[in-house]
N, C-alpha and C positions, 0 to 999 in steps of 0.2 A: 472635459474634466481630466485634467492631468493623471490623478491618483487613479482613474479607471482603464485609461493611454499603460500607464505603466503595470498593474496588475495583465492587463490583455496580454499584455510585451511579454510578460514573465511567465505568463502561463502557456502561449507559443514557444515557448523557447524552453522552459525548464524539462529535463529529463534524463532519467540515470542514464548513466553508462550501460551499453548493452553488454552482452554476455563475453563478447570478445573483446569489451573492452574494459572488463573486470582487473583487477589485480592480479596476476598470474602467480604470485607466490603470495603464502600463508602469512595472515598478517596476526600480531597480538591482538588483543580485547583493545586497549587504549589506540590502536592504528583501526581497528575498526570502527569504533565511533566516530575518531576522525573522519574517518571516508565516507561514514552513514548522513555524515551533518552534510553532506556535500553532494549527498547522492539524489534525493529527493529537495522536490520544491516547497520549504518552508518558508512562511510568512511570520515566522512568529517566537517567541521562545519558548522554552519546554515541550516541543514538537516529535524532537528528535530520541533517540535510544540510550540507555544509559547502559552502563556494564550489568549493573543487576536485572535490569528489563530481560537482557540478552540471555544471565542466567537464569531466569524463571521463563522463558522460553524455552530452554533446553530441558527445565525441571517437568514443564507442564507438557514436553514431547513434541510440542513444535518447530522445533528447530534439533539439528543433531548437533550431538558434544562436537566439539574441537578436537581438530586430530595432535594429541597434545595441548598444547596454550594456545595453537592455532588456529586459525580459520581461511579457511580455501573459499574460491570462485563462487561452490552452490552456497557456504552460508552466506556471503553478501548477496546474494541473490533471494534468497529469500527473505533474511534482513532487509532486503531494498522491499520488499513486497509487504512485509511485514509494516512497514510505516506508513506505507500507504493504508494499508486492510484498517491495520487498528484505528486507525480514526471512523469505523464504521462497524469493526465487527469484536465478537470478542473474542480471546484468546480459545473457546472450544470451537468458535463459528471456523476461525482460521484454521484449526484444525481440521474439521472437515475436509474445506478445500485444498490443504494442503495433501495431505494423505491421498485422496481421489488423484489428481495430478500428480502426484507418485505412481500411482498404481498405471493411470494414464497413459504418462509419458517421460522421456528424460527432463534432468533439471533443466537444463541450457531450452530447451522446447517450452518449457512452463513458464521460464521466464522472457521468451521472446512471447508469449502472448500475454503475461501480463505487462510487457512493454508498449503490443500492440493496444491494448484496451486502454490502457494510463493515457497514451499519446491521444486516442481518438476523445477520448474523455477529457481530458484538459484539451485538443483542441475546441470544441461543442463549445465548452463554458466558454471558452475565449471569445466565441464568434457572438457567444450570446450578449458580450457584452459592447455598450456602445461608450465611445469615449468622449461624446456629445450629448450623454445623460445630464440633466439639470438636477441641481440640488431638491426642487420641488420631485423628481422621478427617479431619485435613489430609493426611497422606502419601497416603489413598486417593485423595483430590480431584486433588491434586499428578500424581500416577500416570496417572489417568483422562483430566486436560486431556494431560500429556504423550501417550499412547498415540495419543488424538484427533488431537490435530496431526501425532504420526507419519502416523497411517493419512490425513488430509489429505493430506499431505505426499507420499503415495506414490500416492493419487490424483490432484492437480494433477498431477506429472511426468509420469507414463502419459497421461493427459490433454491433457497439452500436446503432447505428442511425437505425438500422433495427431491434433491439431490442425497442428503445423507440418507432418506429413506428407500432409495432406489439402490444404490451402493451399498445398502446394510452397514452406514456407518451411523445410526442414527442412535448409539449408544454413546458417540462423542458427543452429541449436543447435552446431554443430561447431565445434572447437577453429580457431584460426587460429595457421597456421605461420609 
């Protein structure tokens, strides 16, 4: 099946730029989105960050202000991380983890490991898939990745929540009144 030959293809292949091969000078809000749409591997539209995205990340404390209209190395770095997370967690989940890995380690160090897990992670699904699947053994494939991400999906939460409670950050995951 062609369409599975070329998702495989893409998901081998697509990933950001690493840390040294960030933008070395500060780019505006509109050269960042540019760079964002390009950074991570999107299939699709409305994927990607918008300018107001980026500002309600720096309102909700995930992301830091712009040094001026600016934005240096770490924010694309966590903006690149950011588009991944948010297809899975939410804006306080990401906080947790962002925060811990502050306190952790340097940026450039956080983002060589969420480089290192993205890579391993889209390699996995790539391998999972066959590009000799029949139309009749798409629904299993379909079933299968969905199931995976469920059970992902309910290991990160538990996971985290044992993380912000171990870290004493388990006052971010809480609703605010």
């Amino acid at each position: 099946m062609e369409e599975l030959a070329e998702l495989k293809r893409r998901l081998m292949e697509a990933r950001p730029d690493s840390w040294d091969d960030l933008p070395d000078i500060p780019l505006y809000m509109d050269q960042v989105v540019s760079y964002l749409s390009r950074q991570m591997a999107c299939f699709g539209e409305g994927e990607g960050l918008t300018p107001a995205m980026i500002n309600n990340y720096i309102k909700d404390g995930l992301l830091e202000r712009a040094n001026g209209k600016k934005y240096g190395q770490e924010h694309l770095a966590y903006l690149t991380a950011i588009c991944a997370l948010k297809q899975v967690m939410s804006v306080r989940e990401m906080k947790v983890l962002t925060t811990v890995g502050r306190e952790m380690r340097a940026p450039d160090k956080q983002f060589d490991y969420f480089c290192k897990y993205l890579d391993q992670a889209m390699s996995d699904t790539a391998h999972r898939l066959d590009e000799n699947t029949t139309d009749h053994d798409l629904p299993k494939l379909v079933l299968e990745l969905a199931m995976r991400s469920y059970a992902n999906m309910l290991a990160c939460h538990q996971a985290l929540g044992i993380l912000a409670q171990r870290t004493g950050h388990e006052d971010l995951l809480k609703k605010k009144k």
